[in-house]
VOBA-1610 file (N, C-alpha, C; in pm, whole numbers, padded with zeros to 5 digits, always signed):
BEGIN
Unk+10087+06215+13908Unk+10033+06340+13956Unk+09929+06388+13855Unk+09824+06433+13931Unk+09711+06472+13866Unk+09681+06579+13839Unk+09692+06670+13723Unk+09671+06817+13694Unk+09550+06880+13642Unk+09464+06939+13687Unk+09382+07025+13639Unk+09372+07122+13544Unk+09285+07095+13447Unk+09362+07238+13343Unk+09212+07368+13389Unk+09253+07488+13388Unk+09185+07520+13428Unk+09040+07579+13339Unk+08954+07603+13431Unk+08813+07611+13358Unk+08801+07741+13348Unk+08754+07745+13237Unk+08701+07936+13165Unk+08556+07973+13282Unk+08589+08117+13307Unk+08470+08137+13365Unk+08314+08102+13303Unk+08235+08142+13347Unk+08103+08133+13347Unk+08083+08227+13227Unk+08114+08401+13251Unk+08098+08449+13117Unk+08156+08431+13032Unk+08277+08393+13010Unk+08321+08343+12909Unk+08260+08194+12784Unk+08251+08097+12887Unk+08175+08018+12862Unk+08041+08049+12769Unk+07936+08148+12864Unk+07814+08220+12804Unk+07836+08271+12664Unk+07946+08364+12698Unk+07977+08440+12567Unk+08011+08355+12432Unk+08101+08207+12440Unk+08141+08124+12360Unk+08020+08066+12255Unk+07915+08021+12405Unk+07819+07929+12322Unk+07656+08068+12297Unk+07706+08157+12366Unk+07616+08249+12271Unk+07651+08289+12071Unk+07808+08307+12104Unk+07864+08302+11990Unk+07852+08245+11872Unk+07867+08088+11936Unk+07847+07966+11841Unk+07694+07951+11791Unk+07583+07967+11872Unk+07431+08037+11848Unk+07381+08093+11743Unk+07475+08211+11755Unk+07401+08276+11650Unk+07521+08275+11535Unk+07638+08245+11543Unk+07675+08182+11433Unk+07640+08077+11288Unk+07512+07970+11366Unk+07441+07869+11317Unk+07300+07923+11263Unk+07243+07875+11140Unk+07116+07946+11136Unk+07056+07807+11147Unk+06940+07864+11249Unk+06799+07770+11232Unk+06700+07760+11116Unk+06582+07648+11171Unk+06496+07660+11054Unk+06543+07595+10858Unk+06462+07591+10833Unk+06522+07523+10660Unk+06605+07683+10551Unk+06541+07793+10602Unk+06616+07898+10550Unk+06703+07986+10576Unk+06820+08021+10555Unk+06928+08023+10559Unk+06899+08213+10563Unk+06936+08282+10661Unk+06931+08423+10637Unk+07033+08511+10606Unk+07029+08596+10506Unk+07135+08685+10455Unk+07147+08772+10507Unk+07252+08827+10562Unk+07314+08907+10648Unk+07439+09023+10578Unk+07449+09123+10664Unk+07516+09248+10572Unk+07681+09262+10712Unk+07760+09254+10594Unk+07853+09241+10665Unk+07894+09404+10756Unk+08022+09399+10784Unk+08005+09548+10860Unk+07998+09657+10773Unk+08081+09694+10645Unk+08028+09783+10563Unk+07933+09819+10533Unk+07836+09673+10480Unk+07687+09719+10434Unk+07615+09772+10503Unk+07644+09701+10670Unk+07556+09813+10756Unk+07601+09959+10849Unk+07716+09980+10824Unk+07744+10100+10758Unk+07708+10194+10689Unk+07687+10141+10543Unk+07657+10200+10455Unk+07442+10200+10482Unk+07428+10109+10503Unk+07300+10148+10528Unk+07231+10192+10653Unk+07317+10222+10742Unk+07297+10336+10816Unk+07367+10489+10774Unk+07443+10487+10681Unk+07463+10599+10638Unk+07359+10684+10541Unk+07261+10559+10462Unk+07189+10592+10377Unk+07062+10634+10434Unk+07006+10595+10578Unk+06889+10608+10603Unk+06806+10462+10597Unk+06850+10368+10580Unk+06807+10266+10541Unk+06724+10144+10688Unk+06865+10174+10762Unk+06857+10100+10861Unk+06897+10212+10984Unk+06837+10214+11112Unk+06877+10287+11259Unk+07027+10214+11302Unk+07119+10322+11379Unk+07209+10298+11437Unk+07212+10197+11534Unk+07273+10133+11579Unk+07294+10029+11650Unk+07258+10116+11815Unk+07297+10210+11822Unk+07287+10273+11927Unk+07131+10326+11930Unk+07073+10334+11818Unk+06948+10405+11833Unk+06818+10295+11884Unk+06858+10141+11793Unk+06771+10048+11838Unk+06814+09990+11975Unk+06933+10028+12021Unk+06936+09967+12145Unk+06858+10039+12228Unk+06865+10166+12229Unk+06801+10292+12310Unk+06656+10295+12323Unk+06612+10245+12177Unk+06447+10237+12173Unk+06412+10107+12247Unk+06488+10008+12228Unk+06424+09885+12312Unk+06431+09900+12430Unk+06564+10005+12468Unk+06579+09986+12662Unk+06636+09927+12701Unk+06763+09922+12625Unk+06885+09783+12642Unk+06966+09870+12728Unk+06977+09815+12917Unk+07090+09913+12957Unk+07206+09944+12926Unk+07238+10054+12867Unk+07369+10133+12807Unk+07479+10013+12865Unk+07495+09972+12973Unk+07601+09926+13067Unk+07630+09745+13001Unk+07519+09678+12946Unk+07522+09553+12872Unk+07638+09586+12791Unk+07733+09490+12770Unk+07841+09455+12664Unk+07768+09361+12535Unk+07808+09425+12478Unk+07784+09379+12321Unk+07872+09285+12261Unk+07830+09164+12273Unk+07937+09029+12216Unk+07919+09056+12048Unk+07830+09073+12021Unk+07810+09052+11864Unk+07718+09134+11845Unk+07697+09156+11669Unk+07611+09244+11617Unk+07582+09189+11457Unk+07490+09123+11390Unk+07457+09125+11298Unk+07319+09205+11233Unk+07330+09242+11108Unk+07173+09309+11023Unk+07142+09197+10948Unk+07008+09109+10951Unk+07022+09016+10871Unk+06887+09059+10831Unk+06814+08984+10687Unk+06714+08993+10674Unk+06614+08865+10715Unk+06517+08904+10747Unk+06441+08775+10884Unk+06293+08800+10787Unk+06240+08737+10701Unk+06131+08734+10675Unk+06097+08854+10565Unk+06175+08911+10508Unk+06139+09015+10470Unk+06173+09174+10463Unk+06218+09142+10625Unk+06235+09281+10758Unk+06348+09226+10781Unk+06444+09353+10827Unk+06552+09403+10846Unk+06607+09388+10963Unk+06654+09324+11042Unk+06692+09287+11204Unk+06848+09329+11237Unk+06805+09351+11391Unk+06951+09345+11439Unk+06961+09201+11526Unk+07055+09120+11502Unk+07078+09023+11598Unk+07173+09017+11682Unk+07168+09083+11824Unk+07228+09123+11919Unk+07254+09010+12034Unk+07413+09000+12037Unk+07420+08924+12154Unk+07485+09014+12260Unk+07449+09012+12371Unk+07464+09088+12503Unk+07481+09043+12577Unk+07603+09085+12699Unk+07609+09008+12848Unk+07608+09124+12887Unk+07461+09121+13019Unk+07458+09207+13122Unk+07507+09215+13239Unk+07486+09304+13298Unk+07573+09310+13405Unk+07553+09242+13534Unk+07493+09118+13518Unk+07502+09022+13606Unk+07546+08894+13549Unk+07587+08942+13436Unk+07643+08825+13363Unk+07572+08713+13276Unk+07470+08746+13239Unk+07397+08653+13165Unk+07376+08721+13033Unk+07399+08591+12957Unk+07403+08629+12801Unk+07257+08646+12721Unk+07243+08731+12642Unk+07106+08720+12571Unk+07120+08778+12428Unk+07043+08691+12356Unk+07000+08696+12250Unk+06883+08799+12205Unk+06925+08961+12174Unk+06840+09006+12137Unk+06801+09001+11987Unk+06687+08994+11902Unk+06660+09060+11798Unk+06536+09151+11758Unk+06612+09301+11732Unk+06563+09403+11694Unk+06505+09444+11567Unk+06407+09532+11545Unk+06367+09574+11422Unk+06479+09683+11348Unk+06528+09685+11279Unk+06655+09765+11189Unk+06617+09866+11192Unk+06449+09889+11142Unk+06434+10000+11025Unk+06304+10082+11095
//
């Protein structure tokens, strides 16, 4: 007898290998990133915008779920690297300006 194990949905799936994505860095340089305190703390300082504020300025619908959230530094400049599933279910890779 032949059993099927069963298959993870579609967003789930999305969400996994969006995960694994931005888990990995591209390119030959390796980017440093602020764990949740630091960006905390540097949104407490003025340093960096709220997570809520750069979503708002880009126009990210409120209603998108937020898989992940990193502040890394990208060249210099201060980023948010946002992974999102909207509400049709497709995953995306945003990255925002921090500051």
């Amino acid at each position: 007898m032949k059993t099927n194990a069963p298959k993870p949905s579609a967003a789930v799936a999305m969400a996994l290998a969006l995960a694994l994505a931005l888990s990995g860095t591209t390119g030959a340089k390796a980017q440093a990133c602020m764990d949740k305190q630091e960006i905390q703390q540097a949104v407490a300082a003025g340093e960096i915008m709220s997570l809520d504020a750069v979503l708002a300025s880009a126009g990210v619908d409120a209603s998108a779920e937020i898989l992940s959230v990193q502040v890394c530094d990208q060249g210099g400049a201060l980023v948010y690297m946002i992974g999102v599933l909207t509400q049709d279910g497709q995953a995306e890779n945003l990255v925002l300006n921090a500051q």
